[in-house]
SEMI-828167 format. One record per atom (N, C-alpha, C): residue in one letter; atom name; x, y, z. Coordinates in steps of 0.1 Angstrom, whole numbers, padded with zeros to 4 digits. Example, Ala and Ser with C-alpha at 12.3 -4.5 7.8 and 13.67 -1.06 7.14 Angstrom:
BEGIN
REC  a  N  0132  -0057  0078 $
REC  a  CA  0123  -0045  0078 $
REC  a  C  0132  -0033  0078 $
REC  s  N  0128  -0022  0071 $
REC  s  CA  0137  -0011  0071 $
REC  s  C  0129  0000  0079 $
This chain:
BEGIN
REC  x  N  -0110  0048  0299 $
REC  x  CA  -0118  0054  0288 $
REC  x  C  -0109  0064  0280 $
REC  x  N  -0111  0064  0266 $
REC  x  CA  -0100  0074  0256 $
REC  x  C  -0115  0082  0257 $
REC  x  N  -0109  0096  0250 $
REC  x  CA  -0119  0108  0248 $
REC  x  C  -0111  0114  0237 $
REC  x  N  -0121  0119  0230 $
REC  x  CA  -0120  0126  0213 $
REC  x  C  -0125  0138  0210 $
REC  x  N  -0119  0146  0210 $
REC  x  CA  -0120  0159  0203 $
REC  x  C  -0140  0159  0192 $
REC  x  N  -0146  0165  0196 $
REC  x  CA  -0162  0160  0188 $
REC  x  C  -0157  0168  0176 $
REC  x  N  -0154  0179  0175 $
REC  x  CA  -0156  0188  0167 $
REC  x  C  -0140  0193  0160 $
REC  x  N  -0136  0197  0144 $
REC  x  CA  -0126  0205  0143 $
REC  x  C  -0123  0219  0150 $
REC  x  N  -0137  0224  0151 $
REC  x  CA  -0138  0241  0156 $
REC  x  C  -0127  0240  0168 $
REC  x  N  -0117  0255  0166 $
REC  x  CA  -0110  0257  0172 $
REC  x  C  -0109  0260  0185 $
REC  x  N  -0122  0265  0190 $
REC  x  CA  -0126  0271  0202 $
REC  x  C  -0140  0269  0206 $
REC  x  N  -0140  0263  0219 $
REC  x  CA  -0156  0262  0223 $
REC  x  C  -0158  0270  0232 $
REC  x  N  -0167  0276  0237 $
REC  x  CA  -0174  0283  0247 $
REC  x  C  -0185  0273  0258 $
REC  x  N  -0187  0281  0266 $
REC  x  CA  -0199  0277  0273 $
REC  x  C  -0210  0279  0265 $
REC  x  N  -0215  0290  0259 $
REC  x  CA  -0225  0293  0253 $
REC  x  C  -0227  0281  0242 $
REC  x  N  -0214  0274  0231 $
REC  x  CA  -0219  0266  0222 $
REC  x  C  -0224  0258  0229 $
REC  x  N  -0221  0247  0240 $
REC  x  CA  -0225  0237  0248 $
REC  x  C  -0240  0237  0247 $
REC  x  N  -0252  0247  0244 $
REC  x  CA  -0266  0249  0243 $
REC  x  C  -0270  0238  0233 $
REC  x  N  -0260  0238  0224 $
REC  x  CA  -0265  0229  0209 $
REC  x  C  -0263  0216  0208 $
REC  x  N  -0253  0213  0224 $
REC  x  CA  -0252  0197  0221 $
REC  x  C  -0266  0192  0226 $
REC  x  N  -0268  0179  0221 $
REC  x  CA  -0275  0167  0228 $
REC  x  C  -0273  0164  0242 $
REC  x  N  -0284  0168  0249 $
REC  x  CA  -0287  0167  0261 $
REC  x  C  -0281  0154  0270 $
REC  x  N  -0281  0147  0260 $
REC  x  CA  -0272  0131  0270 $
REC  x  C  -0260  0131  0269 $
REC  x  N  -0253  0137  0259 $
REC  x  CA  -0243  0135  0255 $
REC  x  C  -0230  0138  0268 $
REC  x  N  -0223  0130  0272 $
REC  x  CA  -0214  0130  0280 $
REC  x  C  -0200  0140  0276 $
REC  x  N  -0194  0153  0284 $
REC  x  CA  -0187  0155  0277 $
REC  x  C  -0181  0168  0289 $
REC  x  N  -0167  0172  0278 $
REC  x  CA  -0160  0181  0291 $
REC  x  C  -0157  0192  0283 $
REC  x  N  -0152  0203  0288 $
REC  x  CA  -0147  0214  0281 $
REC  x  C  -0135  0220  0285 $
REC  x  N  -0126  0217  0278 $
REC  x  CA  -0111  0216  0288 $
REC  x  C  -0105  0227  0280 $
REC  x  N  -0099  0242  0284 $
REC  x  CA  -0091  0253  0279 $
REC  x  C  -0099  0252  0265 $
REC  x  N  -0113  0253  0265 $
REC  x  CA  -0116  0257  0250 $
REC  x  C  -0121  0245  0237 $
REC  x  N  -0117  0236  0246 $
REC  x  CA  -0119  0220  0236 $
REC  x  C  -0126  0213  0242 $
REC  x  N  -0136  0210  0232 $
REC  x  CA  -0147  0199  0240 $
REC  x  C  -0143  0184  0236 $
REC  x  N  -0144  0179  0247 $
REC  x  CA  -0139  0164  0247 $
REC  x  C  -0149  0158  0249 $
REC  x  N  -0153  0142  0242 $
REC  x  CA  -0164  0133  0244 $
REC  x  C  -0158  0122  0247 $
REC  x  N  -0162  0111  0258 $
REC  x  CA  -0155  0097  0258 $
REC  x  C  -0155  0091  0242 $
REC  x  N  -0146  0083  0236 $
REC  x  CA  -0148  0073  0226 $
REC  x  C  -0158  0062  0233 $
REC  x  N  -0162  0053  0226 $
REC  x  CA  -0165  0041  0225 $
REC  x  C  -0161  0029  0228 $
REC  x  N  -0160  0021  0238 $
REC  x  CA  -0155  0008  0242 $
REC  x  C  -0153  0000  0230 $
REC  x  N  -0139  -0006  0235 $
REC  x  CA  -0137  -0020  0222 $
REC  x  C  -0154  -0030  0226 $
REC  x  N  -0156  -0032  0242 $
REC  x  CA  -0169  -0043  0242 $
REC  x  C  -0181  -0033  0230 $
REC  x  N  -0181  -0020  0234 $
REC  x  CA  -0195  -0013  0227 $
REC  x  C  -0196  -0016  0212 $
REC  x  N  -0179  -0012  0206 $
REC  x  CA  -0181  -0016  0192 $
REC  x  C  -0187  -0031  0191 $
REC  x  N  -0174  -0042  0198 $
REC  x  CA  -0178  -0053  0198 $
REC  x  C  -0193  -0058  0194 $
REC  x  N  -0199  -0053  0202 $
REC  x  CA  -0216  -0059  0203 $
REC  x  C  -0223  -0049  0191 $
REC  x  N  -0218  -0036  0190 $
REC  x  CA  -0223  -0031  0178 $
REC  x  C  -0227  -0037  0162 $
REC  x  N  -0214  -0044  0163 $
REC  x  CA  -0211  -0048  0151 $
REC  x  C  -0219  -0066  0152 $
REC  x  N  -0220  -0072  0164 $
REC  x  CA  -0226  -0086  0168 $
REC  x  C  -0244  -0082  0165 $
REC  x  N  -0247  -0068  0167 $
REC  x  CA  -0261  -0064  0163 $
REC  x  C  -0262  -0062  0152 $
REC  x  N  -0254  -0053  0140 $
REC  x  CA  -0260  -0055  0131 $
REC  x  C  -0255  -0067  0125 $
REC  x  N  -0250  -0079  0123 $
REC  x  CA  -0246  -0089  0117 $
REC  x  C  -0258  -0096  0120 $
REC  x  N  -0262  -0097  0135 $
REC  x  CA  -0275  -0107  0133 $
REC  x  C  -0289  -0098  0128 $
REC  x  N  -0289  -0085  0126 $
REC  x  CA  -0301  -0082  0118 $
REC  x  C  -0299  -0081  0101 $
REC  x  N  -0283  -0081  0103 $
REC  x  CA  -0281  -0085  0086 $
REC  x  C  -0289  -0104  0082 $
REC  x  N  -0291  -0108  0088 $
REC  x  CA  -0290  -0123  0083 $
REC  x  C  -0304  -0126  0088 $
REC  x  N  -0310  -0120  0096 $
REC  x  CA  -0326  -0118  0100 $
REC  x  C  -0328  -0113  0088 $
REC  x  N  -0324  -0096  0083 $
REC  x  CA  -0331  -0096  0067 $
REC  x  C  -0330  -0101  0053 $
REC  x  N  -0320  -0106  0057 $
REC  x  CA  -0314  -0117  0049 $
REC  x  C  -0324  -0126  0045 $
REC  x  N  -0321  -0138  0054 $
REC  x  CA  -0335  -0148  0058 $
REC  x  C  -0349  -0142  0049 $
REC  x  N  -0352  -0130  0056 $
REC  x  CA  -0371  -0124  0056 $
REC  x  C  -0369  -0120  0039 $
REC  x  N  -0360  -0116  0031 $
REC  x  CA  -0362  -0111  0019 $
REC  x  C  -0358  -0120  0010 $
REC  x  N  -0353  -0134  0015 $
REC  x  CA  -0350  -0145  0002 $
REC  x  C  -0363  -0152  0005 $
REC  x  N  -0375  -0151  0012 $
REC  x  CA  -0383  -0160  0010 $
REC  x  C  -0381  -0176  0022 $
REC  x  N  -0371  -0174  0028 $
REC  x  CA  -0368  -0184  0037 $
REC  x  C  -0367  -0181  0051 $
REC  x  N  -0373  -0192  0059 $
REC  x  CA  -0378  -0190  0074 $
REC  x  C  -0370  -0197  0084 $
């Protein structure tokens, strides 16, 4: 798994950590909060979801079923 820097802020605290999102997976390493990236499969399927709700609304707004 890669991990990405969330924020440009130079310095994080324990204290800021109050404001993330409670699910949010993440570390605080000498001052820098790090989040995992995103899997090639997560994008993958990301992008396999909206392509078939693109063509589902597709379909529902030209009038064809």
């Amino acid at each position: 798994m890669t991990a990405a820097p969330i924020s440009e802020r130079h310095e994080w605290t324990v204290d800021d950590l109050g404001d993330l999102p409670k699910d949010l997976p993440y570390e605080l390493i000498n001052g820098r909060l790090i989040v995992p990236s995103p899997t090639a499969l997560h994008q993958d399927l990301c992008v396999r979801l909206l392509l078939a709700l693109e063509v589902r609304w597709t379909r529902s707004t030209s009038g064809s079923r």
